[in-house]
C-alpha positions in Angstrom: 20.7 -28.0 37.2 23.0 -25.0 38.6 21.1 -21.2 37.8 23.5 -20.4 34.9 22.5 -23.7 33.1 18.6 -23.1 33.6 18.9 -19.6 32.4 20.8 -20.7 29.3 17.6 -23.2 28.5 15.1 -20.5 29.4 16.9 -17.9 26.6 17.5 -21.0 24.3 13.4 -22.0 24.5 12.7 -17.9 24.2 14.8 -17.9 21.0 13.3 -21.3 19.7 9.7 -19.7 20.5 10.6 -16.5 19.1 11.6 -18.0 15.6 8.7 -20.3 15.6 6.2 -17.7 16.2 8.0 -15.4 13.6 7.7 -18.0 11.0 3.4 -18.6 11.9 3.1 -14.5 11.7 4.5 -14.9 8.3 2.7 -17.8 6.8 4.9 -19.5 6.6 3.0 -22.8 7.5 0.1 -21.4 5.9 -1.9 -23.8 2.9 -2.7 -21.1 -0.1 -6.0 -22.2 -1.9 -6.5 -20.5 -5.4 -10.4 -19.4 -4.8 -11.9 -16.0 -5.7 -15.8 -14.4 -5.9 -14.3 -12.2 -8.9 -13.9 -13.5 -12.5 -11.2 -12.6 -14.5 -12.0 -10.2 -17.4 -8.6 -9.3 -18.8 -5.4 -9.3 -17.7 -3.4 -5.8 -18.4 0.4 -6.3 -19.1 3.4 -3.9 -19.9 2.9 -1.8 -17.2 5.6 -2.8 -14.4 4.9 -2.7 -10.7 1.5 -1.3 -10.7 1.7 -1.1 -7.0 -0.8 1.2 -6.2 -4.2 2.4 -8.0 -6.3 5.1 -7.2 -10.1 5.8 -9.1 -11.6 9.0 -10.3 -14.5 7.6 -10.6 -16.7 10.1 -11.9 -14.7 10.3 -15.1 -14.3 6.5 -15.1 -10.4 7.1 -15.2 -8.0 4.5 -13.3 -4.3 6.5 -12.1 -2.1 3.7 -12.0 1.8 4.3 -9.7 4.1 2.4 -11.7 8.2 1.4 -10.9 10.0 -1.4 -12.4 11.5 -2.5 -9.0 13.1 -5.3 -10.2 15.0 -3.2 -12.1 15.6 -0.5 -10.0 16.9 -2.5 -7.2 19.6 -3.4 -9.4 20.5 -0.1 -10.0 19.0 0.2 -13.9 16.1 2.6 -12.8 14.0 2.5 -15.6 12.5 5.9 -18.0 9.1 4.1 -18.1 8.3 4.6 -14.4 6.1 6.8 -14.3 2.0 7.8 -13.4 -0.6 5.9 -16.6 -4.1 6.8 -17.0 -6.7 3.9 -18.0 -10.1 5.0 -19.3 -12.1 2.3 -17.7 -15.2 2.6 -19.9 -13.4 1.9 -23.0 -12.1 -1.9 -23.4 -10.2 -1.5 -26.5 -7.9 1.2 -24.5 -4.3 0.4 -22.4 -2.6 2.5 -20.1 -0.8 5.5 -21.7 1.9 6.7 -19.4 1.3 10.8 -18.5 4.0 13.7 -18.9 5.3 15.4 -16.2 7.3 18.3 -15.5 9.0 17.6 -12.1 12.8 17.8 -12.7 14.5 15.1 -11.6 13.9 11.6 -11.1 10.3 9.9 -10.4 9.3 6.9 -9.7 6.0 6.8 -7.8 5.2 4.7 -5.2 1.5 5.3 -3.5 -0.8 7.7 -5.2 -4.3 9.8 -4.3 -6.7 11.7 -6.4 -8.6 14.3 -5.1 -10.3 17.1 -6.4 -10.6 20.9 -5.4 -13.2 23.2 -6.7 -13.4 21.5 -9.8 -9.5 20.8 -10.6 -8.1 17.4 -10.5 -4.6 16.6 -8.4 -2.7 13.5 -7.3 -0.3 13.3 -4.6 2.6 10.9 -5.2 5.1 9.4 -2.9 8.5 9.2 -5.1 11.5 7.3 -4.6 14.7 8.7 -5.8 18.4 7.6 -5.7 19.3 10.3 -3.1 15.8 11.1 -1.1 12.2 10.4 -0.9 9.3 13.3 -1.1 5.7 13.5 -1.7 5.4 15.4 -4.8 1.7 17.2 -5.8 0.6 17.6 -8.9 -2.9 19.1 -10.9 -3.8 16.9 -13.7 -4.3 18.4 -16.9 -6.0 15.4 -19.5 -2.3 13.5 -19.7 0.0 15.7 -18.3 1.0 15.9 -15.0 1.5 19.8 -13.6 4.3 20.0 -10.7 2.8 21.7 -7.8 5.0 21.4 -4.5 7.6 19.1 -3.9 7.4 17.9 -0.1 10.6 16.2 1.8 12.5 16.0 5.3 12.1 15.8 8.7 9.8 12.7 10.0 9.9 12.0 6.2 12.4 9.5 5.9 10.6 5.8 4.2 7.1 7.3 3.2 5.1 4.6 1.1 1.6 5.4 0.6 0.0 8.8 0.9 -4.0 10.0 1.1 -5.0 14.1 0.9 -8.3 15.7 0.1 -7.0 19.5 0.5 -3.7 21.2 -1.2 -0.9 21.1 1.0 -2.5 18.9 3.7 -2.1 15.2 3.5 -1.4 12.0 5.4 1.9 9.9 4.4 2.7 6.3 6.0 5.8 6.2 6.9 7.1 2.0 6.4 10.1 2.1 8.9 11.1 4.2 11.8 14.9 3.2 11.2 16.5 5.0 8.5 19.7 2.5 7.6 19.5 -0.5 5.8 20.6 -3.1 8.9 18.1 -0.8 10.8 15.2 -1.7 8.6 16.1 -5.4 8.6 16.4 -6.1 12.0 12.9 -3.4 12.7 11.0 -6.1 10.3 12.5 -9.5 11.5 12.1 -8.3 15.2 8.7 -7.0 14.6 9.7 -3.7 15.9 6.4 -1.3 16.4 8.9 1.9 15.0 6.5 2.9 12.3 4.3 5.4 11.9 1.4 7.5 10.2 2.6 11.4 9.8 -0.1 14.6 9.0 1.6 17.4 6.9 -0.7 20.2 8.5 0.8 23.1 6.2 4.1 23.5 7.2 5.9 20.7 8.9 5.4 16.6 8.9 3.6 15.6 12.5 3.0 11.7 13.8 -0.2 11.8 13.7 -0.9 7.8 14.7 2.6 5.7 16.2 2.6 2.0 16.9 3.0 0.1 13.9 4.9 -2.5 12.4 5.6 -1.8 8.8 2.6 1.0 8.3 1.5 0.6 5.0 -2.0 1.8 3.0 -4.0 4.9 4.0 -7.0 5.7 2.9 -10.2 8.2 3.7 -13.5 7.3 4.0 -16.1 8.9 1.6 -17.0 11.5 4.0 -13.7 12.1 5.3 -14.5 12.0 8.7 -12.2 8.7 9.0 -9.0 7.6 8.3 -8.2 3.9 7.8 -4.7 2.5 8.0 -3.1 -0.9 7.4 0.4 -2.0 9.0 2.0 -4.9 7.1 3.7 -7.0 9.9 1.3 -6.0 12.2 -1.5 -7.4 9.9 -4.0 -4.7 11.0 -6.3 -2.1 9.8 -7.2 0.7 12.1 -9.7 2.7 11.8 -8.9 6.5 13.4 -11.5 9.6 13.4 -10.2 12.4 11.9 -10.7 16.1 13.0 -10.2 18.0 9.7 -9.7 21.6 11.4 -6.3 20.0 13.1 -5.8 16.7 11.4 -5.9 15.1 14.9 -6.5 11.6 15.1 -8.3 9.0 17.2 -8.7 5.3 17.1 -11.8 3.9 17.2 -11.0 0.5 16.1 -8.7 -2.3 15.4 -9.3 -4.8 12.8 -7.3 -7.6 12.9 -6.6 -10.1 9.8 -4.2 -12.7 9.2 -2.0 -11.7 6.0 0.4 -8.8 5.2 -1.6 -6.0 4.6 -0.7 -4.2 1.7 -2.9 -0.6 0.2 -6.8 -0.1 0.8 -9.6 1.9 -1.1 -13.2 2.7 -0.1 -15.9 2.3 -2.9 -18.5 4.1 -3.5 -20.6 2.3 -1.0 -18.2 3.0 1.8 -16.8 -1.5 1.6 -13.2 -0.5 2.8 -10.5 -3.5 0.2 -7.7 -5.0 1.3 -4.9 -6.8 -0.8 -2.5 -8.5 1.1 0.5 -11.0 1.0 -0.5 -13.6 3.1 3.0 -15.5 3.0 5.6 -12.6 4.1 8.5 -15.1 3.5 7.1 -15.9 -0.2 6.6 -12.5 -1.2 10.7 -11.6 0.2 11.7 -14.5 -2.0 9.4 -13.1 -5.1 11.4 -9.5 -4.6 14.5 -10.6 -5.0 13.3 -13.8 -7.9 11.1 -12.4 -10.4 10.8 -16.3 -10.8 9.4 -17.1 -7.5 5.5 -16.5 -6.6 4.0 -14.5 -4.1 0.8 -15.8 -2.9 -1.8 -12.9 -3.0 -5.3 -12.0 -1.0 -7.8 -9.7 -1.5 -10.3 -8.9 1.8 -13.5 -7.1 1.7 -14.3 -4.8 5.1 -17.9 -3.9 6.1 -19.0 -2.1 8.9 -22.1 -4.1 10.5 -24.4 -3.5 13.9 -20.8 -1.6 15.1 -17.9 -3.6 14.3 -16.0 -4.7 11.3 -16.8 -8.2 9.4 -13.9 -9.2 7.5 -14.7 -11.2 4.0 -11.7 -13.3 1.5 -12.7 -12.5 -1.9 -10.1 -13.3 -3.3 -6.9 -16.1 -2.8 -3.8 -17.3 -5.7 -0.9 -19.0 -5.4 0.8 -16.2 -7.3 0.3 -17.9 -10.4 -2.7 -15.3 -11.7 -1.1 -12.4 -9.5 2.1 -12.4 -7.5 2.5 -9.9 -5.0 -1.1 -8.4 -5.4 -0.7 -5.1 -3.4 -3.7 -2.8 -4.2 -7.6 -3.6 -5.2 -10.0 -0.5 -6.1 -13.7 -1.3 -6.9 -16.4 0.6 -8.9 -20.0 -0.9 -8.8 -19.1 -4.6 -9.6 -15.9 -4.2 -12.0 -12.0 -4.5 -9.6 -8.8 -3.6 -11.1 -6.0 -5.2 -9.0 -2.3 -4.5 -8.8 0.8 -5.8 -7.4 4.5 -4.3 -6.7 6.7 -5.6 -9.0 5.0 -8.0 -11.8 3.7 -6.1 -15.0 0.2 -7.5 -14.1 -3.0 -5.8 -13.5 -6.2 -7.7 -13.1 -9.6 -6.7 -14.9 -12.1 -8.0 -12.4 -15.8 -8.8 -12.1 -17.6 -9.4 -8.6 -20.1 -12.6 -9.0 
């Protein structure tokens, strides 16, 4: 065999090993096993693409980030998109969607609730026809107070946001490419492009680079850490944060195998996980609403100095499609999911 004919087979068995191997990171071989250590409750309807939840849980009040995707990938972006508030103590209640006063269009995308010096506010990462912002609000019982809008430079595909202070926050940002064919080819080649940025004040700074499709952020109770997920790259990492600068540095790597989607921290400081653990599947489910996404929920402990990784929770898609967020309060779990009008009333056995 002449050079040129052995360096075609070499880039032929390279392509072959490249699909194959893009197909295992995606699950797509993967065997789904409907199996969870929660038991269904209730299941909360007519509110569309819950995809991400965030607790205040001293009030027992659930903020729920809603967009009908389906729809608004089709161009019909729909009036009830929107921020709902769930009192969780009160089983005879459903979501009632909040006012708000930001001009313009809204449709949220990943949420966090903080609270300064008494007042309650949410950051919200929305997705309009001509741009994408993080938008800040203070929460007034069911109304929604505009605050700052924030948009531009590195922020450019934001998708979920965490802040404890006014003005200073952390935004994933999904893709580093900013077209369409950009994005594609970024996901399919598993392009490490994305990134974590810090807003610090005044201007958007990468504050953690490296990731493939960077998804969920979240703080731990104290604040001191920052955890992040990247979708693709199926990890969470788990960054100390220096508050004065908003400087960050990894500490560890925790490594699953699914699409990680958003995380929360509980009160005892468990880090969730929901996840898509069949990339493929969940693709098909975005552009079918008749086609099922397999969903996965992980628990994430911190034991004798490294992370043990727990499945809680695994569906065909037939309970849950999609399932993209899971926030816990003692033993009771609400989980979401991005385009479905399905959330998941939960108990932990």
């Amino acid at each position: 065999m002449n050079t040129k004919k052995r360096v075609l087979w070499m880039i032929v068995v390279a392509v072959i090993y490249f699909l194959f191997d893009s197909l295992l990171q995606a699950g797509f071989f993967k065997g789904i096993d409907n199996q969870s250590k929660m038991d269904l409750v209730t299941t909360i309807r007519d509110v569309w693409g819950p995809e991400d939840l965030d607790w205040d849980r001293e009030n027992n009040m659930l903020y729920i980030s809603s967009t009908n995707r389906w729809e608004k990938n089709l161009g019909n972006p729909q009036e009830s998109d929107g921020i709902y508030y769930l009192k969780t103590d009160d089983e005879n209640r459903k979501p009632q969607k909040m006012s708000v006063d930001l001009a313009g269009e809204f449709h949220p995308h990943g949420i966090s609730f903080f609270t300064v010096n008494g007042a309650s506010f949410l950051y919200v990462v929305n997705h309009t026809t001509t741009y994408s912002s993080v938008e800040l609000f203070e929460i007034n019982t069911d109304k929604l107070i505009h605050k700052e809008t924030f948009k531009g430079g590195l922020l450019t595909s934001p998708n979920d946001v965490v802040g404890d202070e006014i003005g200073k926050f952390y935004v994933t940002n999904d893709h580093g490419n900013t077209t369409v064919k950009g994005k594609m080819v970024e996901d399919y080649l598993r392009m490490p492009y994305s990134f974590l940025l810090y807003y610090d004040g005044s201007a958007f700074k990468k504050a953690h680079k490296g990731m493939v499709y960077a998804n969920g952020v979240q703080f731990s109770n104290d604040g001191s850490k920052v955890y992040t997920s990247h979708t693709i790259g199926k990890e969470v990492y788990v960054l100390d944060r220096k508050r004065e600068t908003g400087m960050l540095i990894l500490k560890h790597t925790v490594a699953f195998d699914s699409g990680l989607d958003n995380l929360d921290v509980d009160e005892n400081g468990v880090v969730w996980v929901a996840s898509h653990p069949k990339l493929l599947d969940f693709q098909a489910h975005a552009n079918d609403s008749t086609q099922y996404s397999p969903s996965q929920i992980f628990r994430m402990d911190f034991e004798n100095g490294k992370y043990k990784i727990q499945k809680v929770y695994e569906n065909d898609g037939s309970q849950i499609s999609g399932s993209s967020v899971v926030v816990v309060k003692d033993n009771t779990a609400f989980v979401g999911c991005v385009f479905e009008d399905k959330i998941l009333k939960m108990v932990l056995k």
